[in-house]
N, C-alpha and C positions, 0 to 999 in steps of 0.2 A: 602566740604570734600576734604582733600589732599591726594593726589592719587600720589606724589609723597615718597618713602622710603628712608630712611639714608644708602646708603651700604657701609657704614665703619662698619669694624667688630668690635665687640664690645670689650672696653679696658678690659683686662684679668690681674688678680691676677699673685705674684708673683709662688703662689705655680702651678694655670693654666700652666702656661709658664715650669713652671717644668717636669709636668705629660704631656701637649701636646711633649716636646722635647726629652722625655724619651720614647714615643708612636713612635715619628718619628723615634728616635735610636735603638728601636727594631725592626719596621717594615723593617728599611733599612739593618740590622743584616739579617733577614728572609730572605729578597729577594736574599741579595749576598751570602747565605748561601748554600752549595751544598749538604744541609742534606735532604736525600732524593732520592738522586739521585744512590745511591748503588737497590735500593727498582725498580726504574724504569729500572733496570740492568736486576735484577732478573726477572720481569716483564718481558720482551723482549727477554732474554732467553728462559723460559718457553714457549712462546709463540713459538718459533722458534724451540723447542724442542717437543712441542706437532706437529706442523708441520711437521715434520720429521719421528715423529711416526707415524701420519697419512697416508703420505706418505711411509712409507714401510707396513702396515696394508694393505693397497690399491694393491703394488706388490704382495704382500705375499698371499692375496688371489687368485690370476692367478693360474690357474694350473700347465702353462708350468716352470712357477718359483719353483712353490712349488715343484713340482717333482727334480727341479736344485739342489735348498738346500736340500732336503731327499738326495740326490746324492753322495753329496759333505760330508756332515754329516756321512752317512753311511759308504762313502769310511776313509775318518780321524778315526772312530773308528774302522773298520779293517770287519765293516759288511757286506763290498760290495764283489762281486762276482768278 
């Protein structure tokens, strides 16, 4: 039994050589492409904008604040004493 393999790759057709180089010319399109990348923007913002909402959600329930804003609120429409 031979238990040794041939690892030459095997000769490939003219039209192979086509379709494999046309497979590499898109994939290397894809890679260097920065389509995409608007999306992962978007992404990161949200993300940092629900953080922020979070974070004033979290003040905003304090009391001592909350009374600050009713304050300042009340005084700007002319309701304060």
């Amino acid at each position: 039994m031979d238990t040794t393999r041939d690892r030459t790759a095997p000769a490939r057709s003219p039209d192979q050589q086509t379709a494999a180089g046309e497979q590499t010319r898109l994939l290397a399109q894809r890679i260097s492409s920065d389509e995409g990348a608007t999306t992962a923007e978007y992404a990161i913002t949200t993300l940092a904008a629900c953080g922020l909402a979070a974070l004033l959600v979290t003040l905003l329930k304090s009391e001592t604040l909350l009374e600050l804003v009713t304050g300042v609120i009340s005084s700007a429409f002319g309701l304060g004493s």
